[in-house]
Structures are given as C-alpha cells and as structure tokens.
VOMARMI-821742 format. One record per residue (C-alpha): residue number from 1; residue in one letter; z, y, x. Coordinates in Angstrom, 1 decimal, always signed. Layout:
BEGIN
@resi: NUM resn: a w: Z v: Y u: X $
...
This chain:
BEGIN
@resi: 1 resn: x w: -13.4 v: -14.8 u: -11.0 $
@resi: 2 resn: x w: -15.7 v: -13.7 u: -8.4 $
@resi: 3 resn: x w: -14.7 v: -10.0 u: -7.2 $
@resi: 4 resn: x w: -17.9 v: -9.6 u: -5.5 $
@resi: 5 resn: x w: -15.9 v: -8.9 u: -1.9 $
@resi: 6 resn: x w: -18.0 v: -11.1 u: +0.5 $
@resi: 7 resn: x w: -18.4 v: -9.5 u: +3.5 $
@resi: 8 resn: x w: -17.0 v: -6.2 u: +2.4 $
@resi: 9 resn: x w: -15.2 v: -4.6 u: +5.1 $
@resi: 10 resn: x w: -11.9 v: -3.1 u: +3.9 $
@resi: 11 resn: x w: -9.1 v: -1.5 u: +6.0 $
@resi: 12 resn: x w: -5.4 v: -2.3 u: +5.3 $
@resi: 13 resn: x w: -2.8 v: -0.1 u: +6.7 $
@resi: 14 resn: x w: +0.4 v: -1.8 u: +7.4 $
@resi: 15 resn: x w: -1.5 v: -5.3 u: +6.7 $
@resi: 16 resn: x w: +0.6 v: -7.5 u: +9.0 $
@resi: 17 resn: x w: +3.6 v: -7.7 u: +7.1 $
@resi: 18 resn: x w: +5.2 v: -7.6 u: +3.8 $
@resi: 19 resn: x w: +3.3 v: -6.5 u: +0.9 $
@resi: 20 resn: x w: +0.6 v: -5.5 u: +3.5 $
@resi: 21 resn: x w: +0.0 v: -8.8 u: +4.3 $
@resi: 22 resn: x w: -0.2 v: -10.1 u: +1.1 $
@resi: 23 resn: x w: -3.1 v: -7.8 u: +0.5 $
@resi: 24 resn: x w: -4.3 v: -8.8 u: +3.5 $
@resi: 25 resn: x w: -4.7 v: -12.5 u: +2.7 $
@resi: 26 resn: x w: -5.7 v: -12.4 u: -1.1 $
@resi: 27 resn: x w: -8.8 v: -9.9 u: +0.7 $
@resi: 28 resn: x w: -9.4 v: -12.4 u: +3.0 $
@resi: 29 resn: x w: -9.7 v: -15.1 u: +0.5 $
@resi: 30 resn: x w: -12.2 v: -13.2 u: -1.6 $
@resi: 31 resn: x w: -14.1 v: -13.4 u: +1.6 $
@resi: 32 resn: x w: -13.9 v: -9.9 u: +2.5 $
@resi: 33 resn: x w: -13.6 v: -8.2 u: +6.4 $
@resi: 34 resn: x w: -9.9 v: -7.2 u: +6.5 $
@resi: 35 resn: x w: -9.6 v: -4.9 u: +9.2 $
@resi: 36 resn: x w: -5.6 v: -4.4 u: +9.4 $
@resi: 37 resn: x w: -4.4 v: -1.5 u: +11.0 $
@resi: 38 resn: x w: -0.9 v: -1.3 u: +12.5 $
@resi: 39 resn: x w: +1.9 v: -0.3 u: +15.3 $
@resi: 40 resn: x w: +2.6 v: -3.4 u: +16.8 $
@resi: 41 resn: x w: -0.4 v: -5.9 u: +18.2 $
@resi: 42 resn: x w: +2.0 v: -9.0 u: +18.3 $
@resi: 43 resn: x w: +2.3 v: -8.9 u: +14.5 $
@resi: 44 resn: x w: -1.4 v: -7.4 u: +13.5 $
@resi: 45 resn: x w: -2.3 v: -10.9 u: +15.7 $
@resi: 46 resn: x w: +0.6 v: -12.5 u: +13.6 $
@resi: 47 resn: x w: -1.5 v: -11.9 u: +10.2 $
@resi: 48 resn: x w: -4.8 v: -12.8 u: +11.3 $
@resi: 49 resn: x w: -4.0 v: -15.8 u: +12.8 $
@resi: 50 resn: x w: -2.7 v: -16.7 u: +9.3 $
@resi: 51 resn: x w: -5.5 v: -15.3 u: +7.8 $
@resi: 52 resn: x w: -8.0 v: -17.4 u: +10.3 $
@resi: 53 resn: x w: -6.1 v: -21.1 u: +10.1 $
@resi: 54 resn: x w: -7.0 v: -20.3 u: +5.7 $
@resi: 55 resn: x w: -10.8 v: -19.6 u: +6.7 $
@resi: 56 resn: x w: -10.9 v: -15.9 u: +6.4 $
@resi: 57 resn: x w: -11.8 v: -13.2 u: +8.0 $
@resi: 58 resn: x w: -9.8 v: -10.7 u: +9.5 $
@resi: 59 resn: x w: -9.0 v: -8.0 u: +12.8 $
@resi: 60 resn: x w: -6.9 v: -5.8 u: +13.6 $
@resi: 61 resn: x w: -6.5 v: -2.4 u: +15.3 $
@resi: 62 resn: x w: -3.4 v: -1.5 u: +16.8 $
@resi: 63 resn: x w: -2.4 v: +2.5 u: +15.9 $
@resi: 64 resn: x w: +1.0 v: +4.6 u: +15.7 $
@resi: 65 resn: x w: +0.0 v: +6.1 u: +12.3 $
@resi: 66 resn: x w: +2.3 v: +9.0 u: +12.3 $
@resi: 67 resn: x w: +0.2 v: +10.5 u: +14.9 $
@resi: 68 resn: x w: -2.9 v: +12.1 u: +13.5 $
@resi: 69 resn: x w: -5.3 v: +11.0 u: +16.6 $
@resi: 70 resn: x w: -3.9 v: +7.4 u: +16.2 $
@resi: 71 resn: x w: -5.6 v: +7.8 u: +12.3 $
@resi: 72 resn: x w: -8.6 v: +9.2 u: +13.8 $
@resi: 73 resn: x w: -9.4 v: +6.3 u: +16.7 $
@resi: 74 resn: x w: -8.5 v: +3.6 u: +14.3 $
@resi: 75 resn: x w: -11.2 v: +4.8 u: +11.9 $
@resi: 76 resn: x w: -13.9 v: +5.2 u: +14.2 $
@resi: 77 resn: x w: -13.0 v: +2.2 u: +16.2 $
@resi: 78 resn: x w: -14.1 v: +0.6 u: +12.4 $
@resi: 79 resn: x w: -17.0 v: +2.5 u: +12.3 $
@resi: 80 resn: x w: -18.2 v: +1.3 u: +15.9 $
@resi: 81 resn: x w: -17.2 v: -2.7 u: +15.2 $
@resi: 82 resn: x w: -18.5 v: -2.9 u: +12.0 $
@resi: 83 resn: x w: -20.8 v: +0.3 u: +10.9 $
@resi: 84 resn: x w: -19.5 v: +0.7 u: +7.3 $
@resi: 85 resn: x w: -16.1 v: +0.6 u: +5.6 $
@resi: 86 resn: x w: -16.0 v: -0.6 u: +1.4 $
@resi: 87 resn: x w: -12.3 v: +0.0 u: +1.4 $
@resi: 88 resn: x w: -9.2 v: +1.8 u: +2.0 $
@resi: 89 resn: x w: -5.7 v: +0.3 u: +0.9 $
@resi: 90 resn: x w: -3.4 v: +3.0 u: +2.7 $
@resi: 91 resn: x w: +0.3 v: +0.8 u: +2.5 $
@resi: 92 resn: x w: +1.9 v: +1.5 u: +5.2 $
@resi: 93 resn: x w: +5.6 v: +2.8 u: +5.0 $
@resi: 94 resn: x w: +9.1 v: +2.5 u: +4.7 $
@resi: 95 resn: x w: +12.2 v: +3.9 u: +2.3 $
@resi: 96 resn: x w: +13.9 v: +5.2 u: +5.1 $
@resi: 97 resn: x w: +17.0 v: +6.8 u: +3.0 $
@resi: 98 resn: x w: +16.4 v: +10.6 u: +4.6 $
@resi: 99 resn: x w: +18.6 v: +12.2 u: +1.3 $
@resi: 100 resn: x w: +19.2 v: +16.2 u: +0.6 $
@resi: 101 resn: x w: +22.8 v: +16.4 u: +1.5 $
@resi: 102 resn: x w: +22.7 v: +13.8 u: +4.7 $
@resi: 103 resn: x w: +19.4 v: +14.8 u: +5.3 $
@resi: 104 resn: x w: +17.3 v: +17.8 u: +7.7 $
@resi: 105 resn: x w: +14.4 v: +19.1 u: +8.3 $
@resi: 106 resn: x w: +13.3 v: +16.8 u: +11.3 $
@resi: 107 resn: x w: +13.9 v: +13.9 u: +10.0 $
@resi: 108 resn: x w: +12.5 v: +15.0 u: +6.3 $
@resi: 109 resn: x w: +9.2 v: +16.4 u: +8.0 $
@resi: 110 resn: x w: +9.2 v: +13.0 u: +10.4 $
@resi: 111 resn: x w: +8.9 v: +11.0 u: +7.1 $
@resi: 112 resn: x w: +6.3 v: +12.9 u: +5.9 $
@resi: 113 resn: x w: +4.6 v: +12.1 u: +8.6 $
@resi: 114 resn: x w: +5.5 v: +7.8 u: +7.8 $
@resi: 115 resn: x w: +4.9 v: +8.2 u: +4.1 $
@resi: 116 resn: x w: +2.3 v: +10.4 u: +2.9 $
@resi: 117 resn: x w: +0.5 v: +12.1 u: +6.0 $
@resi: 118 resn: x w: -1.6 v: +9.1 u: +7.2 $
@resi: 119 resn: x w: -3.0 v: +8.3 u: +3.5 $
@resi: 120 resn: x w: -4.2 v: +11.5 u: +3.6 $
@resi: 121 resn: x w: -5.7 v: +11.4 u: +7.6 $
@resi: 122 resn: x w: -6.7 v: +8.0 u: +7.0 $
@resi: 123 resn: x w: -8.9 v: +9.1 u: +3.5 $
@resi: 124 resn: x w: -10.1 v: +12.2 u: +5.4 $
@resi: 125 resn: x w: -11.7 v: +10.3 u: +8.4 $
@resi: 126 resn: x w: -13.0 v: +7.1 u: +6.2 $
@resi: 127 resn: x w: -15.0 v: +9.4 u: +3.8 $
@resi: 128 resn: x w: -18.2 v: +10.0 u: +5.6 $
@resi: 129 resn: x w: -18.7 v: +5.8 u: +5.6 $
@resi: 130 resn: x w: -16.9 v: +5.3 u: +1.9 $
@resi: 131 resn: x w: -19.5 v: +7.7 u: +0.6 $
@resi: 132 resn: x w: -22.2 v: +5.7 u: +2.4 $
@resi: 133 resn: x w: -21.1 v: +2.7 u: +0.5 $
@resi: 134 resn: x w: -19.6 v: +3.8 u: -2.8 $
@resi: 135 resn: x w: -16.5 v: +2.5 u: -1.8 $
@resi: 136 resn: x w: -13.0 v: +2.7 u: -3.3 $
@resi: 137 resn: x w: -9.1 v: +3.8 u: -2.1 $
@resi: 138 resn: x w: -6.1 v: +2.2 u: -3.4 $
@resi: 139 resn: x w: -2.9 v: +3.9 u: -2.4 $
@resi: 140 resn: x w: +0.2 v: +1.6 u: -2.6 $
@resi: 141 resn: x w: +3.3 v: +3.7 u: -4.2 $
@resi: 142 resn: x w: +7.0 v: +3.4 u: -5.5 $
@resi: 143 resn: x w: +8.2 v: +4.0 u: -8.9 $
@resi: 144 resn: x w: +10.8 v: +5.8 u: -6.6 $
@resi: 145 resn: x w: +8.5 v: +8.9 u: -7.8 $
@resi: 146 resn: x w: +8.9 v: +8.7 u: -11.2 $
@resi: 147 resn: x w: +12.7 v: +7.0 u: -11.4 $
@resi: 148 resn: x w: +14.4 v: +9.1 u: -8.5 $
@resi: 149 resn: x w: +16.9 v: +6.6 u: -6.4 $
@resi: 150 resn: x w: +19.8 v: +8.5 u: -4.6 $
@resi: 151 resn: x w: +19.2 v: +9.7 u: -1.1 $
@resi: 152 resn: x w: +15.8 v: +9.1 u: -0.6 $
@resi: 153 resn: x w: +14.5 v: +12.8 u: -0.8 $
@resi: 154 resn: x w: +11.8 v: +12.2 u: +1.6 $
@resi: 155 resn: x w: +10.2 v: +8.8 u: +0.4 $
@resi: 156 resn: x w: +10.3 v: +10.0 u: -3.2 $
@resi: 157 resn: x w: +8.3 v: +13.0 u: -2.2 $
@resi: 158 resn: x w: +6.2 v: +11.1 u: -0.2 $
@resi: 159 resn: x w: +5.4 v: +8.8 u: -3.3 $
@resi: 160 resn: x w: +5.1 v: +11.6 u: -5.7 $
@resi: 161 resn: x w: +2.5 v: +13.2 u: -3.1 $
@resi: 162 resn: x w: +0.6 v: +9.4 u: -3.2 $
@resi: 163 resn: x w: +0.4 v: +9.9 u: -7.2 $
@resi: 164 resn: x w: -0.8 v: +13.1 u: -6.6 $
@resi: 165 resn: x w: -3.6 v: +12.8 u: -3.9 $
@resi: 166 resn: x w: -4.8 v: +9.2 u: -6.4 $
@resi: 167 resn: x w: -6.1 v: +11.7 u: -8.9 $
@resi: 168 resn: x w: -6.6 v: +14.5 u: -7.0 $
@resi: 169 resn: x w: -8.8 v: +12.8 u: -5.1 $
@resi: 170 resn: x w: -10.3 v: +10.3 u: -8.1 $
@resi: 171 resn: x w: -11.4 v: +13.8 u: -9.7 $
@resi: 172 resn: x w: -13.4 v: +15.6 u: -6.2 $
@resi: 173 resn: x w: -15.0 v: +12.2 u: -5.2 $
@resi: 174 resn: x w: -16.6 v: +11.3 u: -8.8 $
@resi: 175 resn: x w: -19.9 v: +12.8 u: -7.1 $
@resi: 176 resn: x w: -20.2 v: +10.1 u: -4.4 $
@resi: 177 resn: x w: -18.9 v: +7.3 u: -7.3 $
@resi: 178 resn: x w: -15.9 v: +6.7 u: -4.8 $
@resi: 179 resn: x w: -12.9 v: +5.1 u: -7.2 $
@resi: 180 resn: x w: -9.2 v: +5.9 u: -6.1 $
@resi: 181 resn: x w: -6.2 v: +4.3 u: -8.0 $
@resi: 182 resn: x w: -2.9 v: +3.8 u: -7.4 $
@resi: 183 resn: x w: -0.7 v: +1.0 u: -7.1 $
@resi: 184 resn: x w: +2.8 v: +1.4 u: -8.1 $
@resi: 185 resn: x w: +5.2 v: -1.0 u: -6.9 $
@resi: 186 resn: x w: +9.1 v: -1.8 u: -8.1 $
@resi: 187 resn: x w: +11.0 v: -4.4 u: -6.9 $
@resi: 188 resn: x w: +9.3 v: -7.1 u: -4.3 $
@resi: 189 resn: x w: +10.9 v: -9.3 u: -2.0 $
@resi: 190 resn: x w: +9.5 v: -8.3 u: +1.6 $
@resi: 191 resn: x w: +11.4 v: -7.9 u: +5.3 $
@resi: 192 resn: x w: +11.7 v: -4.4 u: +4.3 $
@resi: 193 resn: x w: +13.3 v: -4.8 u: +1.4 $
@resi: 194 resn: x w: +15.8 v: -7.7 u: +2.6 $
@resi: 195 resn: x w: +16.4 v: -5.6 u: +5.4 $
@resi: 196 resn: x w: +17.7 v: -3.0 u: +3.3 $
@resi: 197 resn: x w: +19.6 v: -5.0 u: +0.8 $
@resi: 198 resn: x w: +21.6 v: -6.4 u: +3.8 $
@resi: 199 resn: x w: +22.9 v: -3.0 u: +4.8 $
@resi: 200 resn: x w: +25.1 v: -2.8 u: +1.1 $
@resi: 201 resn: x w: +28.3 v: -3.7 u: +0.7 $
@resi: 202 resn: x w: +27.6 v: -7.2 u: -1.5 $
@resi: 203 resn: x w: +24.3 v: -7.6 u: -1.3 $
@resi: 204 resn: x w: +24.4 v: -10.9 u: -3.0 $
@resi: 205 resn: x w: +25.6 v: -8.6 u: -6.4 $
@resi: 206 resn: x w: +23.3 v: -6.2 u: -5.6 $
@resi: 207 resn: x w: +20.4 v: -8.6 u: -5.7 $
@resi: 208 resn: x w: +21.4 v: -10.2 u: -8.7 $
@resi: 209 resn: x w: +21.8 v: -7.1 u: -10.3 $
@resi: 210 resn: x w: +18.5 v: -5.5 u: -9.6 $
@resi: 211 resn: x w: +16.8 v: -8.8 u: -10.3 $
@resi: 212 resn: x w: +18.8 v: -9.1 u: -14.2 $
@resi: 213 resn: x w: +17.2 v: -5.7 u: -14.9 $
@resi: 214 resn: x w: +13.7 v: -6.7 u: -14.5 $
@resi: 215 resn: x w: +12.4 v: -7.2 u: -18.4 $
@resi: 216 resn: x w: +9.5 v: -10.0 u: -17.4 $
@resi: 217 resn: x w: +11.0 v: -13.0 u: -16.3 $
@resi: 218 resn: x w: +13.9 v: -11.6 u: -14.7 $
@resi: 219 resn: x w: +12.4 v: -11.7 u: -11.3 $
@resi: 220 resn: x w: +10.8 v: -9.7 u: -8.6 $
@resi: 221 resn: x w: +7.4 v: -9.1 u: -8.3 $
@resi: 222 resn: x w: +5.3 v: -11.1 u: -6.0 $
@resi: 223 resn: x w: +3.6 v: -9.6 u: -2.7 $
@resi: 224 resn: x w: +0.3 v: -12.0 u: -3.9 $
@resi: 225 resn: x w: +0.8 v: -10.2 u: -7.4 $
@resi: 226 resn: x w: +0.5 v: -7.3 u: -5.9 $
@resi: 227 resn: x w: -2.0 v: -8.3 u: -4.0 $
@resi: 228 resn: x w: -4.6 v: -9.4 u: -6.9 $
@resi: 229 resn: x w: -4.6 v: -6.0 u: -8.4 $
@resi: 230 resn: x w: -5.3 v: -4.2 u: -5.3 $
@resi: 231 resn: x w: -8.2 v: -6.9 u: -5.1 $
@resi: 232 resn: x w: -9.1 v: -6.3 u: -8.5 $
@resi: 233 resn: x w: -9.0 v: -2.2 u: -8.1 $
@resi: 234 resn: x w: -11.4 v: -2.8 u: -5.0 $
@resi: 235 resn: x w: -13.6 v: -4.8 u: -6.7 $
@resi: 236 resn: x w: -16.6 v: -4.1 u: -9.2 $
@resi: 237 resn: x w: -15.2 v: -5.8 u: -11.9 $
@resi: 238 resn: x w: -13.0 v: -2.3 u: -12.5 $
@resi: 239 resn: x w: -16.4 v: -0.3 u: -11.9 $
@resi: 240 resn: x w: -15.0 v: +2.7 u: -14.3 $
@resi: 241 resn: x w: -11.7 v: +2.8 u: -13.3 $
@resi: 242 resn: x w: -10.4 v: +5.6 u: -11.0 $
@resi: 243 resn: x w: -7.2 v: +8.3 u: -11.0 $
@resi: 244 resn: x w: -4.8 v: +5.7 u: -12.6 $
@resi: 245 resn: x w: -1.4 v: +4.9 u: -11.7 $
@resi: 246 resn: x w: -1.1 v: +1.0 u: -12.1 $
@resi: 247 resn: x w: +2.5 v: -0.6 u: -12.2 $
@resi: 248 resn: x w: +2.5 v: -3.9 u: -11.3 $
@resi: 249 resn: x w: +6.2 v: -4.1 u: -12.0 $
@resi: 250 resn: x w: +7.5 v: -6.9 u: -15.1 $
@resi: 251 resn: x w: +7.9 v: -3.7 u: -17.1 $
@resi: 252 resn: x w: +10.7 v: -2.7 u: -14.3 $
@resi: 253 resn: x w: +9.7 v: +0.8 u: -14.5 $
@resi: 254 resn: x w: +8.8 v: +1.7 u: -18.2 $
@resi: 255 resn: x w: +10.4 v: -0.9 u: -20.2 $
@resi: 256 resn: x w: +13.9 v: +0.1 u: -21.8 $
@resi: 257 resn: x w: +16.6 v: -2.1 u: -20.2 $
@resi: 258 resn: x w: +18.0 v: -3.3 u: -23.6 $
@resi: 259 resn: x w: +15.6 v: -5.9 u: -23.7 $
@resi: 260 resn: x w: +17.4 v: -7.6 u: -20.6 $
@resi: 261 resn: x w: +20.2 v: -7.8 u: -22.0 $
C-alpha cells in the first residue's frame, strides 16, 4: 500500500535506537524525510547511515530533550533545513523505575522532564508548521498506564499524561485538521528493554515468563510492527482517525490471560 509519505518530512524523537529506530526506517522506506532527533550524535549518525545504505532518507539533529531550549532549537533547526514539518512521532524515553516508596521528588520531577515534558514542548513548538501542512502527531506510550507495574511511579504517570495530551490535543486541533493518536506499546525487544531484564535475578525465567503471557503467538512485539502503525497513523489512509489509543500489543494488554494457558 502506498501511504502517500514521499517526501514528507517527519520528526522522530529518540529515532536512533530501539523502537525509535524502527520507526525511523519503516518512514524512510515509505520515502518520507526522517528528521531524527536525539542526545547523542554518534548514534543519530548510527541510524541514518542505516537508513542511507537502504536508499532512504534521513538526518538528524542532535538535542538533550529534557531541556526545554534543546526542544525549541531542534524544532526550528527543522523549520530552517527543510521549511515545513508533516509529522511528529514524540518516542523518546525510558522506564527508569523512580517508585513511591524508593522514590523523591527530584528524581520524580527529573522523569517528568524524560517522559512526558518534551512531547508536550516538542507539540508546542511544531504547531505553527503542522497547521501549515495538516499534519499529524503520534505519541508512543506504555500500557504501563493502564496496567500499573510496581515502582515505576514516575513512567506510569508520564504515560498516563501521553494518553491524556493524545486526546486532549486530538479534540483542540480538529480546527486545523491536525490528527493525534496514540501508540500503545507492551512488550518489545529493544536495548532498553534487554537492558532492564538483565538487572533481575533470572532473567532467562523472567523472559520466558513475560513472553508465555502474550495471547498472539506467544511472542513480543516487533519494533517494525510497531513501526507500520505509526506509518499507518501518519499517513492518509487513516484520514478520520484522531484521539485513539492504539495497542499494538498480541492482545498483551486487554486479552484475559486464560487463553495462554
């Protein structure tokens, strides 16, 4: 299916690694401009090398997003390169286990700041040029904000606060036929994520234990899965689709856990 995103120039925070990158490519193949936007130039180069050697397009902009003038410069550095942005995946983040009881109000407010903050800075500064081009936001989230997890205080607010600003913001930017959806992710295999299971106990049992509760196929989602429906969301082809919460998941989230058994 042609998505129509030729030349369409779409920003990808976090777009160098993990399900970032995944995004990232599946854009690129469709032909659109990925502009990736990320902390560390070595990796942003990383991805777009990759993204180059499969004949696609893509740049990147280097930018600490928990600082607000960081989500400001990356924005307008956009603007100045290309003169027009189509699309906003805000993905950047991390599960960064800041709980109620081991947690305080530093580290809480700091993950604010990694989580939630930049979607909204990022949206803020991007909506002069998305209301020049009808364009559309997809905000990556966790079913950690509808399941709860155990001392992760911090990222589940930050996710709840993504739900929230995807329709929230789907309902005040119907005037300028701007589309925002969410994208609600489970369990997918990224450095992140093997990162994390690596700090349990037995991560081996732990794997295989998250993996057996998955209803489809018993296996994790893919980042290119992932991917498809953020291209999809972006695209024209889901023209009258806006302020839903898509869970691209094997059922991990809503599906009663019987049926693995």
């Amino acid at each position: 299916m042609n998505l129509n995103l030729q030349d369409k120039v779409i920003i990808v925070t976090g777009g160098a690694k993990g399900i970032g990158e995944g995004i990232s490519r599946v854009l690129a193949a469709e032909g659109a401009t990925v502009v990736i936007v990320g902390r560390n130039a070595a990796d942003n180069q990383l991805a777009i090398d990759a993204i180059a050697q499969a004949g696609g397009n893509a740049v990147g902009v280097m930018a600490e997003l928990t600082q607000p003038a960081d989500c400001k410069s990356a924005v307008e550095q956009v603007i100045a390169q290309f003169g027009r942005i189509d699309g906003l995946v805000n993905n950047a983040g991390v599960n960064d286990g800041v709980g109620l009881e081991k947690g305080n109000y530093e580290d809480f407010m700091a993950s604010l700041h990694r989580n939630l903050v930049h979607y909204y800075l990022m949206a803020h500064h991007a909506l002069p040029a998305l209301k020049a081009s009808k364009g559309s936001i997809v905000n990556i989230g966790s079913k950690v904000a509808e399941t709860g997890q155990g001392n992760t205080s911090a990222y589940a607010a930050a996710n709840g606060g993504r739900n929230a600003l995807t329709r929230e913001w789907a309902v005040e930017l119907l005037p300028y036929s701007i589309r925002v959806n969410c994208l609600v992710v489970a369990e997918s295999w990224t450095p992140l994520y093997e990162k994390w299971i690596k700090t349990l106990p037995d991560p081996d049992k732990t794997l295989q234990k998250i993996v057996s509760k998955i209803p489809l196929e018993k296996r994790m989602t893919t980042t290119e899965e992932i991917a498809n429906m953020v291209a999809f969301l972006l695209s024209d082809k889901s023209s009258h689709t806006t302020g839903q919460l898509i869970h691209v998941d094997g059922g991990y989230t809503h599906l009663d856990r019987a049926v693995t058994d």
